[in-house]
MIDOSE-1310 file (N, C-alpha, C; in nm, 2 decimals, decimal comma, always signed):
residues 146
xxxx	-1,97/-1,17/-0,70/-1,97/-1,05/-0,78/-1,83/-1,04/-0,86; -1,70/-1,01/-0,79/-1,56/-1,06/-0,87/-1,49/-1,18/-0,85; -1,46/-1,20/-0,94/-1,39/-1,34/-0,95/-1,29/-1,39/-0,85; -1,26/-1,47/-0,79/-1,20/-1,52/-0,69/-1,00/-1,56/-0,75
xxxx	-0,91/-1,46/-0,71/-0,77/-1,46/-0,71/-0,71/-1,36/-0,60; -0,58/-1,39/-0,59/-0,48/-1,34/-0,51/-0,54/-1,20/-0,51; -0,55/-1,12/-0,41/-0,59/-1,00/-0,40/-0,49/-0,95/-0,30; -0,50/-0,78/-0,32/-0,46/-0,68/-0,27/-0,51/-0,61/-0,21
xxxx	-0,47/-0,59/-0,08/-0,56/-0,49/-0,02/-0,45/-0,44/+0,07; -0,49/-0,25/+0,14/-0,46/-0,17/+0,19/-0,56/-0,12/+0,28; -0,51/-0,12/+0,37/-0,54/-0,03/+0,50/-0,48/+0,11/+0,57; -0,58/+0,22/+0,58/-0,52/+0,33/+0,57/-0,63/+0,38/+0,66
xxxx	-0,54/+0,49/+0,73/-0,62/+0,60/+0,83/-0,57/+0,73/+0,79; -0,70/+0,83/+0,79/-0,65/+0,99/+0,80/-0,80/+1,04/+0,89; -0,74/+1,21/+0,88/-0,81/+1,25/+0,93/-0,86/+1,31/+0,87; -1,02/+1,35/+0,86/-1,11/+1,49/+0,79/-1,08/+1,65/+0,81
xxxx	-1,06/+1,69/+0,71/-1,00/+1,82/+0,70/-1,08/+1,89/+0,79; -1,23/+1,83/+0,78/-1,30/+1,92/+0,83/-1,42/+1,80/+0,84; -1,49/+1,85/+0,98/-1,60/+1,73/+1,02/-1,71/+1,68/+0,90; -1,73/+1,56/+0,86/-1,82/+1,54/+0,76/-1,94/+1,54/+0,83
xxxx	-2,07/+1,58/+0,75/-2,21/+1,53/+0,81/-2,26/+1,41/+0,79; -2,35/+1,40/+0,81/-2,43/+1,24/+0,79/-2,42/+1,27/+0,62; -2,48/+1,38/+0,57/-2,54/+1,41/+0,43/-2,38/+1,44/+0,38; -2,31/+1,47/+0,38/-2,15/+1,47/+0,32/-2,08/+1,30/+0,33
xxxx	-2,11/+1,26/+0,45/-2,10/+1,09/+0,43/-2,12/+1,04/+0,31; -2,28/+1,04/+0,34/-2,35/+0,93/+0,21/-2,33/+1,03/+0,06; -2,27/+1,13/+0,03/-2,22/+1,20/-0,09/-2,08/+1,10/-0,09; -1,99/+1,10/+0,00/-1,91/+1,07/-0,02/-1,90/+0,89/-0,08
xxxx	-1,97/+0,82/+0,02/-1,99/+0,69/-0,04/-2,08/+0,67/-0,15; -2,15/+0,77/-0,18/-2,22/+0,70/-0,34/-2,14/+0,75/-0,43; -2,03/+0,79/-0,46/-1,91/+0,82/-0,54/-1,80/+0,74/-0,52; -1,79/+0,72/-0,41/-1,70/+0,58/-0,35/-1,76/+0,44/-0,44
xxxx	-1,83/+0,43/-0,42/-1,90/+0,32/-0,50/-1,93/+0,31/-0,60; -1,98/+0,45/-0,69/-1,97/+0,40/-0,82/-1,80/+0,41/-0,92; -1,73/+0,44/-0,81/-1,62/+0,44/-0,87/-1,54/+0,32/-0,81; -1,54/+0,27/-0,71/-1,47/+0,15/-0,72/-1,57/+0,03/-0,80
xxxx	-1,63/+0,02/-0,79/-1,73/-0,06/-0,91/-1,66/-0,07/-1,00; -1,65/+0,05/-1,12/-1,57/+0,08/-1,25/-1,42/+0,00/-1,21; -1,38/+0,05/-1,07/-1,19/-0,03/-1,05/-1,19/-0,13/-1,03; -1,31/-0,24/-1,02/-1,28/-0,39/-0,95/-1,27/-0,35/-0,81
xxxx	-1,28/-0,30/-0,71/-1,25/-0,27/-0,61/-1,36/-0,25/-0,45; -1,29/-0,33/-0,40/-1,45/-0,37/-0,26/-1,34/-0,31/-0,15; -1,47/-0,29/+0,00/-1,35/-0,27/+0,09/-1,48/-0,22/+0,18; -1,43/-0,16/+0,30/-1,53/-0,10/+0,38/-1,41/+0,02/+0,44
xxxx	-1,56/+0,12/+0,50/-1,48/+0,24/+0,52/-1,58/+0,25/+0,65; -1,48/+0,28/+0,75/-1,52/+0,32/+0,90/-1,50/+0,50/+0,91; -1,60/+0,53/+0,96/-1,56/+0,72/+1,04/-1,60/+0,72/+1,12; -1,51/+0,78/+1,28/-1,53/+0,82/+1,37/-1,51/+0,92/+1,43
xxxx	-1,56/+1,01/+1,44/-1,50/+1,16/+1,51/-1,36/+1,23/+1,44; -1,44/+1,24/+1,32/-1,35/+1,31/+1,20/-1,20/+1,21/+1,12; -1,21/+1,08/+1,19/-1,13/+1,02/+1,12/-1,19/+0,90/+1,03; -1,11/+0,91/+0,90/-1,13/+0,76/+0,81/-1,06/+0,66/+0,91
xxxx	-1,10/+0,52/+0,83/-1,02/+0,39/+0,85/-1,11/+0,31/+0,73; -1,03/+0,28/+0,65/-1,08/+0,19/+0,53/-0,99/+0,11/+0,49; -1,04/+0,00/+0,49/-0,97/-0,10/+0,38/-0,99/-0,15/+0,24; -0,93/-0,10/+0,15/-0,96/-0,10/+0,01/-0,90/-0,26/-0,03
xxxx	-0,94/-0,32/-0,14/-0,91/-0,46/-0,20/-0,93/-0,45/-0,33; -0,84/-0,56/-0,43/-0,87/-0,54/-0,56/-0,71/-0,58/-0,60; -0,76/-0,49/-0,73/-0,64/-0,51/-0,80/-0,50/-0,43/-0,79; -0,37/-0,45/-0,77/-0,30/-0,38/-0,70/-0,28/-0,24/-0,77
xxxx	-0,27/-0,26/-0,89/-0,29/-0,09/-0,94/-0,36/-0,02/-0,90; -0,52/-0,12/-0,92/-0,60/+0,01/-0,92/-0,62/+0,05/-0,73; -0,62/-0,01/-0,69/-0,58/+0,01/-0,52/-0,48/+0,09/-0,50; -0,37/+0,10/-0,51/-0,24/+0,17/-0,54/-0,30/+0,33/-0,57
xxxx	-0,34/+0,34/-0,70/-0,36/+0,43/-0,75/-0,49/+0,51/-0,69; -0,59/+0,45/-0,61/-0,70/+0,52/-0,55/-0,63/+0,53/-0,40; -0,52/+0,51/-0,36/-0,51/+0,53/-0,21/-0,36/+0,66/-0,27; -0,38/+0,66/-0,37/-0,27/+0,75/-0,35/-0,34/+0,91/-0,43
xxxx	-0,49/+0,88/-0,52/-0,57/+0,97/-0,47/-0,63/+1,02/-0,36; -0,65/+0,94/-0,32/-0,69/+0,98/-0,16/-0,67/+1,07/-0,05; -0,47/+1,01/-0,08/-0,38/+1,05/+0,00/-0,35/+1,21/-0,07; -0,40/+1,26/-0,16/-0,40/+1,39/-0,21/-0,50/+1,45/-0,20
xxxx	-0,58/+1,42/-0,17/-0,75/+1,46/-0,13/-0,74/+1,56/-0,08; -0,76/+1,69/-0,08/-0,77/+1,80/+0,05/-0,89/+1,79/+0,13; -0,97/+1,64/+0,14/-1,05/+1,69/+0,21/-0,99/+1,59/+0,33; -0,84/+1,53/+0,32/-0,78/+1,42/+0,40/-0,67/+1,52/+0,43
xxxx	-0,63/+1,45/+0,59/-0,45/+1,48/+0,57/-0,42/+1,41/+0,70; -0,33/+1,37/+0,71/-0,26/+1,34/+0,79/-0,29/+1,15/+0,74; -0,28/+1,09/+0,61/-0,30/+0,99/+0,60/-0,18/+0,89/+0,61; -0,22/+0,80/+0,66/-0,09/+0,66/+0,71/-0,16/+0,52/+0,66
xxxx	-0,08/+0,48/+0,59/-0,08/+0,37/+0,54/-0,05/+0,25/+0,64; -0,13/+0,15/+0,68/-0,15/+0,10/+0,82/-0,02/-0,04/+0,79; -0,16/-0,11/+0,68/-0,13/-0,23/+0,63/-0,17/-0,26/+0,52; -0,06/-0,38/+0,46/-0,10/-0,38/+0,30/-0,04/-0,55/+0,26
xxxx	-0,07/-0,56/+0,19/-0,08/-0,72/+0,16/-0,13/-0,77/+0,06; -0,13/-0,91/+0,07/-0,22/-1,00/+0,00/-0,29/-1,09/+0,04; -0,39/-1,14/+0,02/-0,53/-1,28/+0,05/-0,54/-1,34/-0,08; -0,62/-1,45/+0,00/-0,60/-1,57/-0,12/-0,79/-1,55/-0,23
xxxx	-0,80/-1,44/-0,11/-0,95/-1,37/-0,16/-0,99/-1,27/-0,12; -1,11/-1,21/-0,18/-1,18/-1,12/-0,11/-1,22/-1,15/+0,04; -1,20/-1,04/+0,11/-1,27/-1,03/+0,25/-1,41/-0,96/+0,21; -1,42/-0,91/+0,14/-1,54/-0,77/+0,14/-1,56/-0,80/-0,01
xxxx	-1,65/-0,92/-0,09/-1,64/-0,94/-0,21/-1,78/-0,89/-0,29; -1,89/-0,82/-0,22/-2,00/-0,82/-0,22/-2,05/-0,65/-0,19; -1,95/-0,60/-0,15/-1,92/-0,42/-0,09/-1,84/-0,36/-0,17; -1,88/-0,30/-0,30/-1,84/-0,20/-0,34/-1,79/-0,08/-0,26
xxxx	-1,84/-0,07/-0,16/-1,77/-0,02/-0,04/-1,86/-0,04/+0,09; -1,82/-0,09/+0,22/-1,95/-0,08/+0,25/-1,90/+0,03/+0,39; -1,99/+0,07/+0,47/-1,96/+0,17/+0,58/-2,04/+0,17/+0,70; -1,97/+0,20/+0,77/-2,00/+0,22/+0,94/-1,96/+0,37/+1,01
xxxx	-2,02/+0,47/+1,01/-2,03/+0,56/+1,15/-2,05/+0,50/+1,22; -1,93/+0,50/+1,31/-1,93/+0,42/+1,44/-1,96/+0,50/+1,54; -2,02/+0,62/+1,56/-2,07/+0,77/+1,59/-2,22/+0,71/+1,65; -2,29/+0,63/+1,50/-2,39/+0,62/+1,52/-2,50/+0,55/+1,55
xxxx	-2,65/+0,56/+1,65/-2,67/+0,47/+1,68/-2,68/+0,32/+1,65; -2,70/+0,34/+1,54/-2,78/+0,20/+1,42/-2,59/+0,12/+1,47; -2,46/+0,21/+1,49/-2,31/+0,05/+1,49/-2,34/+0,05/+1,65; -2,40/+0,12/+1,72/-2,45/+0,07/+1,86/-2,52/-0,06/+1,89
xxxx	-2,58/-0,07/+1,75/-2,68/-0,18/+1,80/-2,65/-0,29/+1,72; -2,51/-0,29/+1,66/-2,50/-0,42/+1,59/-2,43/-0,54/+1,70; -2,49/-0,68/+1,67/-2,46/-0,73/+1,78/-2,29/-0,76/+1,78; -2,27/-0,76/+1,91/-2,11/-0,79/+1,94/-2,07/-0,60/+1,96
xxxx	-2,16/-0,54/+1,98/-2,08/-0,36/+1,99/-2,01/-0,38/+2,13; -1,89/-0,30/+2,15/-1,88/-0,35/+2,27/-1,82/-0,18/+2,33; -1,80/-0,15/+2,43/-1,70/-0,01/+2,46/-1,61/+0,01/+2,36; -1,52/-0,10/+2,35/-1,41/-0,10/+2,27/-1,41/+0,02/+2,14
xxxx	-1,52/-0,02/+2,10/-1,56/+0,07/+1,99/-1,55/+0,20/+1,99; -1,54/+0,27/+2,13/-1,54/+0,39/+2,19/-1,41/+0,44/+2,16; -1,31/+0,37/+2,13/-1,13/+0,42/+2,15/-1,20/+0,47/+2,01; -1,08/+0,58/+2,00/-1,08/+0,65/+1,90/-1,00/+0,59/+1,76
xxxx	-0,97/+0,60/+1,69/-0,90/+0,53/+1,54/-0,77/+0,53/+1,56; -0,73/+0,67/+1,58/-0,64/+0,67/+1,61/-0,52/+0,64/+1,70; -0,57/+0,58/+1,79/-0,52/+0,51/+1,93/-0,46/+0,44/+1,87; -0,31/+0,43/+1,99/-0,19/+0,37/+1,96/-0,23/+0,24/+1,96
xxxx	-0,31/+0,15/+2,02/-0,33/+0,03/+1,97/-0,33/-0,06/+1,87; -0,42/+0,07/+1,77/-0,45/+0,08/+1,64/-0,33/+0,05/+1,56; -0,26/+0,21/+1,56/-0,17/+0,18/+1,49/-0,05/+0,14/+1,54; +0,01/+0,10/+1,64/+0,09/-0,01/+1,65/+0,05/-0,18/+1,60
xxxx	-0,08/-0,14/+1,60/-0,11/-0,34/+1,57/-0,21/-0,30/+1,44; -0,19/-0,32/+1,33/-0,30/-0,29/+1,21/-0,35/-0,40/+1,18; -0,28/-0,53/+1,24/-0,36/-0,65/+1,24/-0,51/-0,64/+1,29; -0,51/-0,56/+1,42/-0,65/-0,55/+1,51/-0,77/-0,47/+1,41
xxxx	-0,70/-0,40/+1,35/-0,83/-0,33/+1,22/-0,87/-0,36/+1,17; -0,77/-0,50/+1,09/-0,82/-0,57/+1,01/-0,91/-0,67/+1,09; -0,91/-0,75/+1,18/-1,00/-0,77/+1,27/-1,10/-0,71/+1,35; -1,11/-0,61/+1,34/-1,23/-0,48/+1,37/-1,35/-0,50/+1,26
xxxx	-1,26/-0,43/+1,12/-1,36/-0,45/+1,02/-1,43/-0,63/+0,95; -1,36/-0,71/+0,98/-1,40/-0,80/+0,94/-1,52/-0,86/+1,04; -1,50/-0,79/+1,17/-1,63/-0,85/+1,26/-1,71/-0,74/+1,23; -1,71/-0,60/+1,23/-1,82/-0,53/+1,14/-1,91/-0,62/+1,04
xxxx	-1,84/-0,68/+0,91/-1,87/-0,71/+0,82/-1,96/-0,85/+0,85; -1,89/-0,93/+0,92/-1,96/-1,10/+0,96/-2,10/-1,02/+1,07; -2,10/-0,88/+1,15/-2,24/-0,87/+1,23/-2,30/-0,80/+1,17; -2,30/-0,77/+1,03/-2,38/-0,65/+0,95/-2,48/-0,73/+0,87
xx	-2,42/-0,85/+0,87/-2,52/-0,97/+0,77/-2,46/-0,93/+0,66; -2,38/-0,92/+0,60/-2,28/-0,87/+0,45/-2,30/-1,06/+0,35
């Protein structure tokens, strides 16, 4: 879908101002998508018990510039910038955005679910090691059939 060069990507957690529903979800990601579409921009977005964790990719501006909307969002706060970098490509080249409630039964049943899944986002594991997120979402991504 986008062309294959050095990419940028960002990893970020906050929390929801206020609990989203299933139906406030999918509002949020069909806006999510047709607006990273317009930025070059793929990634996947996890919610768990009122917290984000998304990893956005692309171009560094426009990445840059949508995490730093974000990070002004009132419907976010407490957002932390995990991890940020470069690849020699897309991880998520085919996901305009793609997403997981991990809340819900349907990431129960993808294969490889394990307890683990149960720690909350914000666990110090998490963010002491943002390496492990990025290896969270990428095995989302490889058991989702993406």
């Amino acid at each position: 879908m986008f062309m294959k060069s050095k990419i940028y990507y960002l990893i970020y957690l906050s929390t929801a101002a206020a609990q989203f529903s299933k139906d406030d979800l999918l509002k949020l990601l069909a806006g999510s998508r047709q607006k990273n579409i317009k930025l070059g921009i793929t990634g996947m977005l996890l919610y768990k018990d009122g917290v984000f964790q998304q990893i956005l990719e692309g171009p560094e501006d426009a990445v840059k510039s949508l995490f730093a909307t974000i990070a002004s969002d009132q419907r976010h706060r407490g957002v932390i910038k995990l991890l940020e970098g470069y690849e020699a490509e897309r991880q998520f080249p085919d996901w305009s955005m793609g997403f997981c409630d991990l809340n819900s039964a349907e990431a129960a049943a993808v294969a490889g679910y394990t307890p683990f899944l149960n720690t909350p986002l914000t666990d110090k594991q998490f963010v002491s090691n943002p390496g492990v997120i990025l290896q969270l979402m990428l095995a989302f991504k490889k058991n989702v059939g993406a």
